[in-house]
N, C-alpha and C positions, 0 to 999 in steps of 0.2 A: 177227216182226211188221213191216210196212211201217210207213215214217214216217209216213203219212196215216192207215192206222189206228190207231198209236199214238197218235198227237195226238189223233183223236176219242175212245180211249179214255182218254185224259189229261183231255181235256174233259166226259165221261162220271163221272169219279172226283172231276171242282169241282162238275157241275150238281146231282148226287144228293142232296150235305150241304147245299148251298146251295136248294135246293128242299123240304129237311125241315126246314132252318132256318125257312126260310121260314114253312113251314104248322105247325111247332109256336110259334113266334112270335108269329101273327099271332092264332090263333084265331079267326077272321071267315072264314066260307068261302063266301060268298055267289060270284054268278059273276064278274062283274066284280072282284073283289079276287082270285081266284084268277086271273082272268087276268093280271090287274096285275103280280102276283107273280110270276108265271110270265115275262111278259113283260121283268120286272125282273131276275132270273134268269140269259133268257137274252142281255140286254143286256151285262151282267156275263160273260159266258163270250165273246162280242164283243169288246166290248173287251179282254181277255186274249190273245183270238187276235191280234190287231190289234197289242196290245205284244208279241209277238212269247213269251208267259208259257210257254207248251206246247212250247216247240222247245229249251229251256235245261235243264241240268242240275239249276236250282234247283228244278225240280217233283219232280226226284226223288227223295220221299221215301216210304223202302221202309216202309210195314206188313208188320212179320211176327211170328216169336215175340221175338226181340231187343228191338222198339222195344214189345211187349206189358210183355216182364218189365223194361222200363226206364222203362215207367209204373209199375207196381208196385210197385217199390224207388221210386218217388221220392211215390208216395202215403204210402208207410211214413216216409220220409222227413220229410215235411210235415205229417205227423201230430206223429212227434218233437218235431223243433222246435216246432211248435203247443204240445206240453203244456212244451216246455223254456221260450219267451217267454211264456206265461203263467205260469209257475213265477219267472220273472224280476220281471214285472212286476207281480204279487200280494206281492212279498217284501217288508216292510217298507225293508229297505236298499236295493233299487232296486239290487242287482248289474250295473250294466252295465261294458260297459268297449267305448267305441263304436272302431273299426280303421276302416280304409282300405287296404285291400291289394291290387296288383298280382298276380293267376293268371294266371302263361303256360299259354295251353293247347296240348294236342297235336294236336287236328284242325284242319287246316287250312281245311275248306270250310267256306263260309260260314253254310250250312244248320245246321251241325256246332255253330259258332259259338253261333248265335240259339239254338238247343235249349239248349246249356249255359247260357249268359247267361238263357234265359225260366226254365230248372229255378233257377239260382241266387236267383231274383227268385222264384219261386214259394213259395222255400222260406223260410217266415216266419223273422223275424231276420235275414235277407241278404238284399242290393239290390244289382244288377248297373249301375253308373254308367256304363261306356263298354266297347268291344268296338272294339279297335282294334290291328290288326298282331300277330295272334295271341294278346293281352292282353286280359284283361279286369277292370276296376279295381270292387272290390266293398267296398260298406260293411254291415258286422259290428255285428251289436248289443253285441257278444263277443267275447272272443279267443279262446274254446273256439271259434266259430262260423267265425272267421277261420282259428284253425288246422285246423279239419276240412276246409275247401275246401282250405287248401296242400296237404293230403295228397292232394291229386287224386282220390279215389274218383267223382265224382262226373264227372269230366273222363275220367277212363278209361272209363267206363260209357258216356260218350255218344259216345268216338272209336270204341269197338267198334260203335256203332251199324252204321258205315258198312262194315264188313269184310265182306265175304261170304260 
């Protein structure tokens, strides 16, 4: 594929979501709002072209069956802890035991990075504090919580993201 049609198909793959966002958001479909929208849209894919968003490596983020069953597991995931921080915070003795712990992780790109940091932050009971030079410093409601990120499961799953 040519770089220009790749780029319009890059630009093809922000306008779709950002155009269903759009009209399931809005709920008002008169003409005027739907031009608006539209208009708004493809303002937003403008200015993207413009910073230069479609021509970098950071748009490349592969959907396929990998980043499928890495939603999956981290649904299942976030379930868990959901019933484990409620199991915590219904307890009369209020079991916490609050950490701070430095995860070096293994993937290096940056994309790589923000995935692991947003799954860690997603996942009730851990908060992703800063992402910085390979590290990312996470506060634990637990220290079961703190020790299941050291074991890296979670950082393995999303460097394979990127493997081929």
């Amino acid at each position: 594929m040519s770089t220009s049609s790749q780029t319009i198909a890059r630009m093809l793959v922000l306008l779709i979501p950002l155009v269903a966002a759009w009209l399931l958001w809005s709920g008002i479909y008169t003409p005027l709002l739907l031009g608006l929208g539209l208009f708004s849209c493809l303002l937003t894919i403008y200015i993207k072209h413009r910073m230069e968003y479609f021509e970098t490596e950071v748009f490349a983020l592969r959907i396929g069956g990998r980043l499928i069953g890495y939603w999956l597991w981290l649904a299942k995931e976030v379930v868990k802890s959901s019933l484990d921080v409620a199991r915590i915070v219904l307890s009369p003795s209020l079991p916490i035991s609050p950490q701070v712990v430095k995860i070096r992780v293994s993937c290096a790109h940056p994309v790589d990075q923000a995935i692991l940091a947003n799954s860690i932050t997603l996942t009730p009971g851990t908060l992703a504090l800063d992402v910085h030079k390979g590290q990312i410093i996470v506060h634990a409601l637990t220290k079961a919580g703190a020790d299941e990120l050291k074991r890296g499961e979670m950082d393995r799953r999303v460097a394979s993201l990127r493997e081929e």
